[in-house]
N, C-alpha and C positions, 0 to 999 in steps of 0.2 A: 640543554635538554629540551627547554618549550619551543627553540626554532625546529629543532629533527624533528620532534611530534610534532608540529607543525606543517611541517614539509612532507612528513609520514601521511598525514591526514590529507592534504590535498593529493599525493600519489594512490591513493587509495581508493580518494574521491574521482578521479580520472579513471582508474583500471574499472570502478563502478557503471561510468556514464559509457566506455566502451563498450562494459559486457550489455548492457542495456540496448546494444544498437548492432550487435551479433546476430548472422541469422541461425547459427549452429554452433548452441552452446556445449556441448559434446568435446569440440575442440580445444576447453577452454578449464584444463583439467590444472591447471597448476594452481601451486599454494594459497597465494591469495583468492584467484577467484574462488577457489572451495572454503575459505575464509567467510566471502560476500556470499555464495549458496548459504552456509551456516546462518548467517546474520538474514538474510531473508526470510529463512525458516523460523526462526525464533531461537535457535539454537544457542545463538552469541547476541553480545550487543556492540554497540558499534566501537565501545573501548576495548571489549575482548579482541576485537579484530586488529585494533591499531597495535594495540600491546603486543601480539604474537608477530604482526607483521615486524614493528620496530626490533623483536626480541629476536629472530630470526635474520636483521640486519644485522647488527653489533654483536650476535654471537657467531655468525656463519665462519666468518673470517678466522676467529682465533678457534674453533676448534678443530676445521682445517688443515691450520698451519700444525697444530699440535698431532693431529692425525698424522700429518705426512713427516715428521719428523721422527716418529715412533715407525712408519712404516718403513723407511731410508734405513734405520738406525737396523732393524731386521732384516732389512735385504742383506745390509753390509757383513752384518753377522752369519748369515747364510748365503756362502759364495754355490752354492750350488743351487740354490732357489731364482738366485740373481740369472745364473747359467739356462734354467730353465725357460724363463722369461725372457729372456733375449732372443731363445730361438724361437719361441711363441711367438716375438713380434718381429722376428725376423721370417717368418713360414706366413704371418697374413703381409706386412708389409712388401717381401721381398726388397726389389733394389729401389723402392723408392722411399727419397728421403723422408723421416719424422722428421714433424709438426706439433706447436706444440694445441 
């Protein structure tokens, strides 16, 4: 756990010294950097940011996995949702092959 936070904290400290040297912070709207906005502002401090960033690492994955497992699990149960969906992605895709 103190190496991740560790390794959390220097990736954090890097995404920092980038946004620092941007010439158009606008572009730079994902999670962490509106994390490091917060903490500039006074909003957060600088454990609030490592906490949410790490907490966002090690939960992303499993609720994910749990999401698309409950969503499979209702396609299969609705074969005519499934039916729908295919020709949605078969009407943008046409004949080229998915990717994933």
């Amino acid at each position: 756990s103190k190496d991740l936070k560790g390794a959390m904290e220097t990736l954090i400290e890097q995404k920092r010294q980038k946004l620092s040297t941007v010439e158009k912070l606008d572009e730079h709207t994902d999670f962490a950097s509106q994390l490091i906005f917060a903490q500039n502002r006074g909003d957060l401090t600088a454990e609030n940011v490592n906490q949410c960033v790490l907490e966002m690492m090690i939960a992303a994955p499993d609720t994910l996995s749990v999401t698309l497992f409950f969503m499979l699990i209702l396609i299969a149960e609705h074969p005519t949702v499934e039916e729908e969906m295919m020709r949605e992605i078969e009407t943008v895709m046409g004949k080229q092959e998915l990717q994933s």
